[in-house]
C-alpha positions in Angstrom: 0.0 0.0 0.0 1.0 3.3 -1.4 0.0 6.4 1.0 0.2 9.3 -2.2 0.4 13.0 -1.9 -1.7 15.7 -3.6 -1.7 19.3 -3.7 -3.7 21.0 -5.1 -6.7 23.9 -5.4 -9.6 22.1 -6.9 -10.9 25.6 -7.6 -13.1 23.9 -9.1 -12.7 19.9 -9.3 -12.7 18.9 -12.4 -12.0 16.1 -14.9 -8.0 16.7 -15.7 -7.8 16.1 -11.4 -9.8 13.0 -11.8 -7.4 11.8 -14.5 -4.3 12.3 -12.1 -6.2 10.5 -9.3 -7.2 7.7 -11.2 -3.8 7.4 -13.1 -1.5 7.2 -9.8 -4.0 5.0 -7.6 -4.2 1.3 -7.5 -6.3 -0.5 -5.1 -5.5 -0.2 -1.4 -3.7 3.0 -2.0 -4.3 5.9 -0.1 -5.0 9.1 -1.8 -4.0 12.1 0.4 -4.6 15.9 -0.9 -3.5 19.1 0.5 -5.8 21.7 -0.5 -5.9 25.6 -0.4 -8.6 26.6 1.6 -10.4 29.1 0.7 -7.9 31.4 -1.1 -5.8 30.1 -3.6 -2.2 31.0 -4.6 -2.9 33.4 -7.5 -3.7 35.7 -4.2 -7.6 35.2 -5.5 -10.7 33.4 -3.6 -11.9 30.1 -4.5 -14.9 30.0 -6.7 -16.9 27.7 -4.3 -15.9 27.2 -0.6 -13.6 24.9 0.5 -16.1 21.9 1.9 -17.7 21.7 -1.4 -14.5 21.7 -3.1 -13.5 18.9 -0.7 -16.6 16.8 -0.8 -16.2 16.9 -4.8 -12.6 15.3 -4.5 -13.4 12.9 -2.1 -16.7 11.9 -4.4 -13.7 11.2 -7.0 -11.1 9.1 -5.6 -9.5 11.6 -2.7 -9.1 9.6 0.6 -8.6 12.3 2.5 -8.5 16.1 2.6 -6.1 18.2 4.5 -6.1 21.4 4.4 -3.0 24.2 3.6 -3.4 27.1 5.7 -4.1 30.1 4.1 -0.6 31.6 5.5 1.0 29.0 3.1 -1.8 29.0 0.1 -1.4 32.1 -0.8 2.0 32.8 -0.7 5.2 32.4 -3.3 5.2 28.9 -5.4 8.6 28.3 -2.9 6.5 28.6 -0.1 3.1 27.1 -1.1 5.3 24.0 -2.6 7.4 23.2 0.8 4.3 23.6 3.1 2.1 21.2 1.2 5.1 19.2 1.3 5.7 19.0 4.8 2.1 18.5 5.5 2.3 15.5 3.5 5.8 13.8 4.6 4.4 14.8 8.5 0.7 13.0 7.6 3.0 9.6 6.5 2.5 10.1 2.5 5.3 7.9 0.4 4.9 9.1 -2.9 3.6 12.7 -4.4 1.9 12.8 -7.5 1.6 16.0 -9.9 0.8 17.3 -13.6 3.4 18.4 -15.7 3.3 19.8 -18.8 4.9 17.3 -21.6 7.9 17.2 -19.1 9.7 14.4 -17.6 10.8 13.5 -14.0 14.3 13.2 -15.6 13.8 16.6 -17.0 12.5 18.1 -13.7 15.2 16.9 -11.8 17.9 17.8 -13.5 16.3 21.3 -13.4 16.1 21.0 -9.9 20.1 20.1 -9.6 20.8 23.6 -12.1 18.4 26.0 -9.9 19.8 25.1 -6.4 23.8 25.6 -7.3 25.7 28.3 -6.8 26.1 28.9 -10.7 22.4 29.6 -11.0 22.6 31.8 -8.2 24.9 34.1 -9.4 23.8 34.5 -13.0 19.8 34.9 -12.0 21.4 38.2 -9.6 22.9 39.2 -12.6 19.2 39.6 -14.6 17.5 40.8 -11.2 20.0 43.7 -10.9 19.0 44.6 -14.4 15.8 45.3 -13.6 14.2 42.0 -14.9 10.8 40.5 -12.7 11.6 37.3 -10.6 10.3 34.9 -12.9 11.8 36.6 -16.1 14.8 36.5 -14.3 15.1 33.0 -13.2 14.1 32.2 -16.9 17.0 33.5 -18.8 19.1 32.4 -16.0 18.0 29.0 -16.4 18.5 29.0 -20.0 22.3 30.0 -19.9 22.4 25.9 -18.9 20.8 24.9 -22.2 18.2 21.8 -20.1 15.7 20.8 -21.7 12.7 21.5 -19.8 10.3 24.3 -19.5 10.7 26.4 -15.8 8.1 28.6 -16.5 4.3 26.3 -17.0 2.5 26.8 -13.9 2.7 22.8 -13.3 6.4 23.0 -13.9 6.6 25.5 -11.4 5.2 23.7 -8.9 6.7 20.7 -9.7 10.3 21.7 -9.6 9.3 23.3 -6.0 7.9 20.6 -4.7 10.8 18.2 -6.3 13.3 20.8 -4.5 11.3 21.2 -1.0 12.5 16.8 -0.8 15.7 17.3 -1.5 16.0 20.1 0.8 14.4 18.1 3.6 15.6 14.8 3.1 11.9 13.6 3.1 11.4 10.1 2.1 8.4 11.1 -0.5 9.1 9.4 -4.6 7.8 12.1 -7.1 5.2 10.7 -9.5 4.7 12.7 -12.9 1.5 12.2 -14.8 1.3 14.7 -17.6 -2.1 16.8 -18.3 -4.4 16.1 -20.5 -6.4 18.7 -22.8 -6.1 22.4 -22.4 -3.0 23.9 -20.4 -3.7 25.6 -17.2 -4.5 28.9 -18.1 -6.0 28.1 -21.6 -9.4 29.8 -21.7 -10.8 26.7 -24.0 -11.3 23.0 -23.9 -10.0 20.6 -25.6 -12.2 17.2 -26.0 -13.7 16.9 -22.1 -10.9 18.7 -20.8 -11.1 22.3 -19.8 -8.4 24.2 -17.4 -10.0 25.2 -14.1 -9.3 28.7 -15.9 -12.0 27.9 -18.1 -14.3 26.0 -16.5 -14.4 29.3 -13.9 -15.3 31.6 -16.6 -18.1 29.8 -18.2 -19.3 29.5 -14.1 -19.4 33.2 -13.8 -20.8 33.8 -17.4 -23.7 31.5 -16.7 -22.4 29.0 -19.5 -22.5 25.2 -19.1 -19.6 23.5 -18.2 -21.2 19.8 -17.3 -19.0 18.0 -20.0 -15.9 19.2 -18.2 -16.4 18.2 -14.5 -17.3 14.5 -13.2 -21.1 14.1 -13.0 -21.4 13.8 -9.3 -18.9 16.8 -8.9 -21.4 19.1 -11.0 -24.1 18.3 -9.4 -22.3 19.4 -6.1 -21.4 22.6 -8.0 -25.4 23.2 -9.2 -26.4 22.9 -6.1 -24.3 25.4 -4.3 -25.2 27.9 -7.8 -28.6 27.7 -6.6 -27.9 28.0 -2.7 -26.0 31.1 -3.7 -22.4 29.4 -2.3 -20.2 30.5 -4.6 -18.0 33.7 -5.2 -19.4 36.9 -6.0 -16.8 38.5 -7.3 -17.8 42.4 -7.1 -18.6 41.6 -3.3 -14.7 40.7 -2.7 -14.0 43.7 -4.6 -15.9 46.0 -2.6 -14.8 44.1 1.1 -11.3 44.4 0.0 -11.1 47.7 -1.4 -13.4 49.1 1.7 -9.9 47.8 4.2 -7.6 48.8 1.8 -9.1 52.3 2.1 -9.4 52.1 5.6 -5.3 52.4 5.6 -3.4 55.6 4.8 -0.6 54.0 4.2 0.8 50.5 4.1 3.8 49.0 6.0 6.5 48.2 3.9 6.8 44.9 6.5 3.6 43.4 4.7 4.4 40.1 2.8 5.0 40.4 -1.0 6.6 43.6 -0.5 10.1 45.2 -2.4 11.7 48.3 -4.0 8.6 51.0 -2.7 5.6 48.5 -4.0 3.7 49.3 -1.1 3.6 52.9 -2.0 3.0 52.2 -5.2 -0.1 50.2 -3.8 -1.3 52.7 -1.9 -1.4 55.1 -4.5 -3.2 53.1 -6.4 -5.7 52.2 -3.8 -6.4 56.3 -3.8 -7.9 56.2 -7.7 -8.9 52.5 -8.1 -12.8 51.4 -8.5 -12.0 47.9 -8.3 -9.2 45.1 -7.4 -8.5 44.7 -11.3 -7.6 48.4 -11.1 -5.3 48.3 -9.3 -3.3 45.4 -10.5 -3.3 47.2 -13.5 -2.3 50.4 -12.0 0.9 49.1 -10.5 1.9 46.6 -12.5 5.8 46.9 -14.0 8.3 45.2 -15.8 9.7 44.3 -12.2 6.6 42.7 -10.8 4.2 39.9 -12.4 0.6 40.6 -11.5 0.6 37.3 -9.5 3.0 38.9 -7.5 0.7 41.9 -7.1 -2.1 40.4 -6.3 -0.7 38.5 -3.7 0.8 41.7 -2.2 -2.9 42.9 -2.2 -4.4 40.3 -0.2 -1.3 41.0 2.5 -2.2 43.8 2.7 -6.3 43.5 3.0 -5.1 40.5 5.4 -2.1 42.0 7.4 0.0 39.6 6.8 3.5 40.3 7.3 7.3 38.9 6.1 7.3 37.7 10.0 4.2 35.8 8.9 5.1 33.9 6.5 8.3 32.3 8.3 6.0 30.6 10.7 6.4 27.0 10.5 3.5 24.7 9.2 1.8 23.7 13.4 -0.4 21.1 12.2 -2.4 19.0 10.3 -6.2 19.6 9.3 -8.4 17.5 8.0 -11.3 18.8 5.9 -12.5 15.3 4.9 -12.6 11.6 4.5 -13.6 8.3 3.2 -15.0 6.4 5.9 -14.0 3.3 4.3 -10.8 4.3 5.0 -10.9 5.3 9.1 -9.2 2.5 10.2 -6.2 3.7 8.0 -6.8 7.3 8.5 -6.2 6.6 12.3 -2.8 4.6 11.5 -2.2 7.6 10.0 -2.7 9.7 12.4 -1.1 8.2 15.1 2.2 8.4 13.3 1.4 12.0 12.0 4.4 14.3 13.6 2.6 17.5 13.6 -0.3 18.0 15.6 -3.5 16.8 13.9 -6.1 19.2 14.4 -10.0 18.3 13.5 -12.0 21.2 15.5 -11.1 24.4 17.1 -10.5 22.6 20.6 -7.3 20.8 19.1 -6.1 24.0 18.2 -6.0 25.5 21.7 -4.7 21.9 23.3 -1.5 22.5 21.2 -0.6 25.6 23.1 1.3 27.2 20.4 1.7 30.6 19.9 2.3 29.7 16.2 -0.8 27.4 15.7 -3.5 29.7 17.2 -2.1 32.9 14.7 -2.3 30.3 11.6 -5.6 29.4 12.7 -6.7 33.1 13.9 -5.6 34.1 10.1 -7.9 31.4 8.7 -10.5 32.4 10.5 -10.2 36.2 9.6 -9.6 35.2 6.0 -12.8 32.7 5.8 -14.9 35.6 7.7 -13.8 38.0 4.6 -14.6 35.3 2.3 -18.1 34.3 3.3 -19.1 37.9 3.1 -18.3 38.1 -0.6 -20.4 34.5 -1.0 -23.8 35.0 -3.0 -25.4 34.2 0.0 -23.7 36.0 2.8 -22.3 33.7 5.5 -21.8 33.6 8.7 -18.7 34.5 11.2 -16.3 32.3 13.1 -17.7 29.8 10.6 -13.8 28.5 11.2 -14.6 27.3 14.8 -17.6 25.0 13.7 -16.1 23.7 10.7 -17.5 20.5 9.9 -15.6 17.9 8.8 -16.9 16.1 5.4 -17.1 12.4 5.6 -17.8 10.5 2.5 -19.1 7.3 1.9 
């Protein structure tokens, strides 16, 4: 028995995830995804909340659902990447599976072994200190090496970080490549029943079908919460945010995200923007990708600071689970060396300092986020969360 890793977003679930489920698991394997709560690394909100997003998974081959703290979901690839990671090498997983665009694990690896030496290091400063973004940087940097494999798809991205967050750590996790199928990730099309999450997203919020590119049970999930009014409203978040962001004069250059004045550029922008997109737009340079941007944003509507995010991962959460699977799920558990956490009680009997701000931070971001729902929600929904178990 295999116990394999996940990360992922699910924002939404949809059939390429199935295919990576189904291509990695054989019977009596354990499936074990971390997933972004509900914000996701572009520095965005999920399109439905996290529990339907879970339940949708675990309808689909997911064993269980753990969930990565907003601290770590939203931040750099680097950091997203090694948090997942460490969730999943604490909660006992062997392997880690993950897309890949037409790449190998041959490729990714020896991409790996160029980006952490010394050489790389010195020739991507070289690109930064003229005046090149992070990821334009790192690109020509890489290319001085002449591999053959493609550093800048979102799944290589990832995959290279979370290839590079086991060798940093000595964890005893295989990688397992499975390479997409259909449309890329940010493709805004379909190709056969594949769609990118990208996609499937926009024909949500422009009331277009988008059954053929989601498993049946999933979209049913997905048409009830359209009708119960649990999914995103975009203009709401734009409105919540922007109502804090004008709340501040200025912004401390301490916020997460943060370099070379971008906080004053932020602010400024803050002053003469309608709407989130506005401001992206309005302070977006050569030096600094809009992911980046937005990310800064929502560190600054959250508070979240460079202090923040060097706050190791305090525990395990479980979202959901198969109860076919409890028996294993409490092996699991019982070798898990973090903390597992299931309610708001197990927070508080860890006595950390460090586990109560990650889970105060969840709670603030989730209260933002169910107030920009169709269907307003509730507050401190974070202290009652239940837990989804699947049958």
């Amino acid at each position: 028995m295999s116990v394999i890793g996940i990360v992922c977003e699910f924002n939404p679930f949809h059939n390429g995830h199935k295919h990576l489920i189904d291509s990695v698991k054989a019977d009596g394997d354990i499936v074990v995804c971390v997933m972004s709560g509900n914000f996701v690394q572009r520095g965005e909100p999920a399109i439905f909340p996290k529990e339907i997003r879970a339940k949708s998974a675990l309808m689909n081959g997911a064993d269980i659902v753990l969930e990565l703290p907003f601290l770590y979901a939203t931040a750099s690839a680097e950091i997203f990447a090694s948090s997942a990671v460490k969730i999943l090498d604490a909660f006992g997983c062997d392997k880690i599976a993950f897309g890949t665009e037409n790449t190998t694990l041959n490729q990714l690896e020896n991409a790996v072994e160029i980006l952490l030496s010394n050489d790389f290091d010195e020739k991507i400063k070289k690109y930064l200190e003229g005046g090149l973004s992070y990821p334009k940087a790192r690109q020509m940097a890489f290319e001085e090496f002449n591999c053959d494999c493609d550093i800048s798809s979102p799944n290589n991205i990832l995959a290279i970080e979370y290839i590079s967050a086991i060798r940093k750590n000595n964890y005893s996790i295989t990688p397992i490549t499975v390479n997409r199928k259909g449309a890329n990730y940010n493709d805004n099309f379909a190709i056969d029943e594949f769609a990118s999450a990208t996609h499937i997203r926009n024909l949500i919020n422009n009331n277009k079908d988008f059954q053929k590119y989601v498993p049946e049970n999933a979209y049913q999930i997905y048409k009830n919460a359209l009708v119960n009014g649990e999914y995103l409203n975009a203009e709401k978040f734009n409105i919540s945010a922007l109502s804090i962001l004008r709340s501040t004069n200025t912004i401390n250059p301490e916020i997460a995200n943060m370099a070379e004045g971008l906080e004053n550029r932020i602010a400024s922008a803050v002053k003469t923007s309608s709407n989130l997109a506005e401001i992206y737009d309005n302070v977006k340079t050569k030096r600094f990708t809009h992911s980046r941007i937005r990310r800064a944003v929502l560190s600054c509507v959250m508070n979240v600071t460079n202090d923040d995010l060097h706050i190791p991962v305090p525990y395990c959460r479980l979202l959901g689970f198969n109860t076919e699977i409890s028996g294993k799920l409490g092996n699991l558990v019982k070798k898990c060396s973090l903390p597992y956490v299931v309610n708001y009680s197990d927070i508080l009997k860890i006595n950390s300092g460090n586990a109560l701000q990650v889970f105060e931070l969840e709670n603030k971001s989730t209260d933002l986020y169910n107030l920009a729902l169709q269907k307003t929600g509730n507050c401190s929904t974070e202290m009652t969360y239940p837990v989804i178990k699947m049958k």
